[in-house]
N, C-alpha and C positions, 0 to 999 in steps of 0.2 A: 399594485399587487406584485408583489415579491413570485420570482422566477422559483425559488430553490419551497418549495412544499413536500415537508418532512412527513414520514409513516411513525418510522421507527429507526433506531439505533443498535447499534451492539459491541461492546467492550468483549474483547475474548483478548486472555494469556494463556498460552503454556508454555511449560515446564520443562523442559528435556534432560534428565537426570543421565540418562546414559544411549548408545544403539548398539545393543549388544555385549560391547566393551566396557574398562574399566567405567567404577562413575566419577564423570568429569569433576575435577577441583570445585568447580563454578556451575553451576546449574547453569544451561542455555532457557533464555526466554525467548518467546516468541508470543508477539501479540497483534490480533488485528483490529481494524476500528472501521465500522461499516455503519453507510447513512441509507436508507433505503426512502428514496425521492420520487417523488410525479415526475413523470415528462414531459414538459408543456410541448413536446411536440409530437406526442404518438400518434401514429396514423397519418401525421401529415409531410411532406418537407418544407423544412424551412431553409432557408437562402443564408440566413447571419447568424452563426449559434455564439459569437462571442460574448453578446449580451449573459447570456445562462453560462458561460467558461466565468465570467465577470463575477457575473451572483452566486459563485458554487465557492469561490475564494476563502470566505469566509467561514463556510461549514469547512473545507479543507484546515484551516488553522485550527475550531475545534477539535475535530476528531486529530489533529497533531497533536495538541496539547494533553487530550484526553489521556495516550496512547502513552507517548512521552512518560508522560506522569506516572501511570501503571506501572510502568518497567524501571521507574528509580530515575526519572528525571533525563534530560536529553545528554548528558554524560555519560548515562548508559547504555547509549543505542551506537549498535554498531553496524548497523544493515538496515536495509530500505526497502520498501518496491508500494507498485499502486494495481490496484485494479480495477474492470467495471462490467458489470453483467447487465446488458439495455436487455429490455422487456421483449417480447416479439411485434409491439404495435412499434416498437425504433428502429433505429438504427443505427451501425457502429461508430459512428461520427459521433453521436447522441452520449458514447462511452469517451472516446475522444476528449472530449472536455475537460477532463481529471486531467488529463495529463499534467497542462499548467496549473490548474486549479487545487489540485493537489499534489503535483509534485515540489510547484514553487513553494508551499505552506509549508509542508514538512522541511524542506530548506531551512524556510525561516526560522520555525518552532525552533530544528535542534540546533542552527549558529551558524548558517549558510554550509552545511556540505558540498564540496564540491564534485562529487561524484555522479554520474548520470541515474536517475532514481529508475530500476528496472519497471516493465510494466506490462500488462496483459488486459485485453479484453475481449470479449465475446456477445452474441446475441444470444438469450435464453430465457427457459421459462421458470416458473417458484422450485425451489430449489437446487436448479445448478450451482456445479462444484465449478469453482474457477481456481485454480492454484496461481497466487502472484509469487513470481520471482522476486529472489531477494537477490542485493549485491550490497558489498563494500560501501559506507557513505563518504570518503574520504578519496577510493581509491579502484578503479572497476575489475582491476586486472590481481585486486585478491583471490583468491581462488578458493579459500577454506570457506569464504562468506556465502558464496555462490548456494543460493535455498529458494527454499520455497516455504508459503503461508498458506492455508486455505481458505478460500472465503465462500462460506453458504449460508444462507437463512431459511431454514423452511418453507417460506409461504412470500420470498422475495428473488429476483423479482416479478411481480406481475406484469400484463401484456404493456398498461402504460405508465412502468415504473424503469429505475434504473437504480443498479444496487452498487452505489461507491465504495471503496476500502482504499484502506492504508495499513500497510504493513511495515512493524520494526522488530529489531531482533538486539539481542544484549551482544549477539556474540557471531562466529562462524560455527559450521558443525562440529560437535561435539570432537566425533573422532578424527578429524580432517586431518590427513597425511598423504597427501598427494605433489607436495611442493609447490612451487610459483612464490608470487611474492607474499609475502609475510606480512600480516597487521603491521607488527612492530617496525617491519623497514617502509612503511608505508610515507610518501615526502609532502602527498596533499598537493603540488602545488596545480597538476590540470588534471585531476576528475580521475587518471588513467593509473599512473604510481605512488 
């Protein structure tokens, strides 16, 4: 019996045409991709969660691909972040798991990024808002890319569920003029410039 027991899914983009200011050349997208999964450990602890980081691998590459794809293909993503909302029968460990299981996928998906994949979690009930941070996928110390994604579902998660996301973004913010280093002189080669 398979660890990873699906509810529901959710594809979300938007749009960012302007804030405030002129409207950008390029529209900013920003899109999330969230799995809303059983716990097979609510209520209880468990000693080894690596088994379930193991078996979540693979929903992480779909909702990469999914997401990817949305936004014009992994060419187009220029920001990253992951997040995870456990149920109230969990615990944050239980969220923990994503970290590899979907921050390695999205690696993979868009062509090994080297950039540290930002990340947030929390304990919660149906409908908590969690904002993932976004950063840089090439470079962490971009400063225009530095965002945020929302992730909610309605009626997710419940007490023994855990609501996964992956966030990507086309671009940095719109009006970003605060200086630091620049996409363009961005060198890739550790994660950092």
């Amino acid at each position: 019996m398979s660890l990873v027991a699906i509810r529901k899914t959710q594809l979300s983009i938007e749009t960012i045409l302007h804030e405030r200011g002129p409207a950008a050349a390029t529209p900013l997208r920003v899109g999330t991709a969230l799995a809303v999964v059983a716990n097979p450990y609510a209520g209880r602890y468990e000693p080894d969660l690596l088994p379930f980081m193991q078996a979540l691998r693979e929903l992480g590459r779909d909702l990469s691909r999914q997401l990817a794809d949305a936004l014009g293909g992994a060419a187009s993503v220029e920001a990253y972040g992951k997040g995870a909302i456990v149920g109230e029968d969990g615990e944050l460990e239980h969220g923990a798991v994503w970290h590899e299981a979907g921050g390695w996928a999205m690696r993979e998906v868009l062509g090994e990024r080297k950039a540290i994949v930002p990340a947030a979690k929390t304990i919660g009930h149906a409908g908590t808002r969690l904002m993932i941070p976004l950063g840089h996928t090439q470079a962490a110390f971009v400063r225009s890319h530095f965002g945020v994604a929302e992730m909610t579902l309605w009626d997710a998660p419940r007490r023994d569920e855990i609501l996964f996301g992956l966030a990507m973004a086309t671009g940095g913010r719109v009006h970003a003029r605060l200086g630091g280093l620049a996409a363009r002189d961005v060198q890739g080669r550790d994660g950092l410039r």
